[in-house]
N, C-alpha and C positions, 0 to 999 in steps of 0.2 A: 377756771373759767374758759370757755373755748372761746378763739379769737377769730375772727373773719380771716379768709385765707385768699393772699393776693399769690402771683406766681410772680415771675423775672423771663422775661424773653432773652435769647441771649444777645450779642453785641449787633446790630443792622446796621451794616456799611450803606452808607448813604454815595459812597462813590463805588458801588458795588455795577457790574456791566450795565444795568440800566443808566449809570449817572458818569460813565466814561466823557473826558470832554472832549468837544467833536472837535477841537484847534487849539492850539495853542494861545494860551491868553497872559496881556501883561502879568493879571494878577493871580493867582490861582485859584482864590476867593469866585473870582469871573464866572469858571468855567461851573460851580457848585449852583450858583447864581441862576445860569440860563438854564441850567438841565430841574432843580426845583423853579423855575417857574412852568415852565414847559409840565412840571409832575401837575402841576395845581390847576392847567387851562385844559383839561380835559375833558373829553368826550364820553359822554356814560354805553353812547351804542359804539364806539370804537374800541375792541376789545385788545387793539396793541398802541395803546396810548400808553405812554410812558407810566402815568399812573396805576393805569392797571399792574400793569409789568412789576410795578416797585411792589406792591403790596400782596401780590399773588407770592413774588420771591419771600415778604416777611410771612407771609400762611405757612411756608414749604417749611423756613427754618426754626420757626413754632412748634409743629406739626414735628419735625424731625428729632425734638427734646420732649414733647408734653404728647406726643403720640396722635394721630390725625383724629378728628373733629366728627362726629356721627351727622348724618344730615338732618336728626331731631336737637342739635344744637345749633345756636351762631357759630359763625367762622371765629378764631383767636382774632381778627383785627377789628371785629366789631363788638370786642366787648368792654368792658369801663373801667378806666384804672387813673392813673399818671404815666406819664411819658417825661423824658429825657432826652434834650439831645447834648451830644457831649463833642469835643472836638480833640479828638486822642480821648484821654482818661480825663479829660478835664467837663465838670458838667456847663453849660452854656445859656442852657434854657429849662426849666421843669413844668409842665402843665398838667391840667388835669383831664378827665375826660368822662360824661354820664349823658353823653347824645345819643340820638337813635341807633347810628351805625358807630360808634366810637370812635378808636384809634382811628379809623379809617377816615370819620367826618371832620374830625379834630386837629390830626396832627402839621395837615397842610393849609389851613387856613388862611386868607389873604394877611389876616395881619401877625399870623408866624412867619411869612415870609416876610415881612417889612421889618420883624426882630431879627430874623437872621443873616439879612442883606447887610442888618448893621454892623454887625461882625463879619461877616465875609467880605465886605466892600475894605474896609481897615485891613492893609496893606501889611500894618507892624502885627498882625496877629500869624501872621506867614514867615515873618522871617527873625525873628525872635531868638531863635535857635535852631541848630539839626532836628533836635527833637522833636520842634512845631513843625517843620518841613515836612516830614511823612506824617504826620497827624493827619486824621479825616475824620470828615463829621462821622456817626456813629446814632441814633437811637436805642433808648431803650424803653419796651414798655412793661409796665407794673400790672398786669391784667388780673380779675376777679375771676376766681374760679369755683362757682356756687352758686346755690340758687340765692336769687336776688331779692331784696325787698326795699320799706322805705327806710333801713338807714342806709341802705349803701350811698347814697350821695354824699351824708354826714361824713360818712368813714372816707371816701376818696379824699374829700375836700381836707378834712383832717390828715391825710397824709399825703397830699402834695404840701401841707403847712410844715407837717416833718420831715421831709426830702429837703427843702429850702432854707429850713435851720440847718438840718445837718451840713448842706452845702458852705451855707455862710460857717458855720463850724471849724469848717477844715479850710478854711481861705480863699474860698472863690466867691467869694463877695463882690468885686471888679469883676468878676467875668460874667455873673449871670446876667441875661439882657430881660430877668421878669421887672416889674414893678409894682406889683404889690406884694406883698408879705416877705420884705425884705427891709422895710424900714419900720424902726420902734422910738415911741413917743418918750423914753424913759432911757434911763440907763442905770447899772448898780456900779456906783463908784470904788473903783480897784477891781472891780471884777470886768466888766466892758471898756472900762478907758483907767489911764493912771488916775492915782492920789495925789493931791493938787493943796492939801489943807493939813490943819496942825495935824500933831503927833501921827507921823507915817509909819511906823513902826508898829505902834499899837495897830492899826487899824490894820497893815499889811499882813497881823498874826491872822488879825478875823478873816481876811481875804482868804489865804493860806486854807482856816478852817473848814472854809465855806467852800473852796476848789474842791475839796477834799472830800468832800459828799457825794460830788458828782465824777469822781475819778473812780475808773473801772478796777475793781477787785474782788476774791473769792469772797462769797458768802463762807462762813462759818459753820461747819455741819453742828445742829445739837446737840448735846453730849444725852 
């Protein structure tokens, strides 16, 4: 069955020369702060507005992996996918995106910036360890590369719901600042939270069984 074909941009330093900070600030959260706001108060006829600058840079580094854009195509930032923004390897935020101009309309929205002031304002996300210290924010986006119809909205939406499991998956449940599709009305006892009720034993075999379905291993060639 053929499957819709998204691509992977590669890692967009978000403190890349456009987002240098112009002083020294208590926090270093600060200095990320004023330079995306400053990306998002932009001028559409000022062609060295910081905004421009940041997205012309992620066209180049698109462009420089997936090969440059014909001008009977959109540009790679205006096209429809999911996006990520990660802080080092750690994901932060996951969205999605099927606007007119895409990543480009999408990824700086007033109230992505009011998610990511929440975390960059938080002081203990800085100094944590060496490791958080040189961390920097990061994007990435999931772009569609094909001609379009009406399920793609289906399919995005669908797999920003799979970026956000996998997320919560591997433990950064505490770190992402989404709010929706990261809380469930249910849970499967032993398997999302401990066994709390008689016979633990028995039931931690079915638990066991049941991990075990979903734990990665070679298919069996047919004989």
């Amino acid at each position: 069955m053929a499957k819709d074909k998204f691509k992977i941009s590669p890692p967009l330093k978000i403190n890349c020369e456009y987002f240098k900070p112009r002083k020294k600030r208590k926090c270093p959260g600060e200095s990320y702060l004023f330079c995306l706001k400053e990306c998002m108060q932009w001028n559409k006829d000022d062609k060295d507005c910081l905004r421009e600058k940041f997205w012309n840079y992620v066209e180049e580094q698109i462009s420089n992996i997936y090969g440059k854009r014909s001008d009977s195509k959109r540009p790679y930032i205006y096209e429809h996918g999911c996006y990520i923004f990660t802080w080092g390897t750690t994901p932060i935020y996951i969205g999605q995106t099927t606007a007119n101009k895409g990543f480009y309309e999408e990824c700086f929205a007033d109230h992505k910036y009011k998610k990511l002031k929440s975390f960059l304002s938080n002081r203990n996300n800085f100094i944590s360890s060496k490791k958080t210290k040189k961390s920097h924010l990061n994007l990435f986006l999931v772009f569609w590369d094909g001609r379009k119809d009406a399920k793609l909205k289906d399919t995005v939406d669908h797999m920003e719901t799979n970026l956000i499991m996998k997320a919560i998956e591997a433990g950064f449940y505490d770190n992402l600042l989404n709010e929706k599709k990261i809380s469930y009305k249910w849970i499967i006892e032993g398997y999302n939270d401990d066994i709390h009720t008689n016979r633990p034993v028995a039931k931690s075999n079915c638990i066991k069984a049941f991990k075990n379905v979903f734990k990665k291993h070679p298919r069996k060639k047919e004989k």
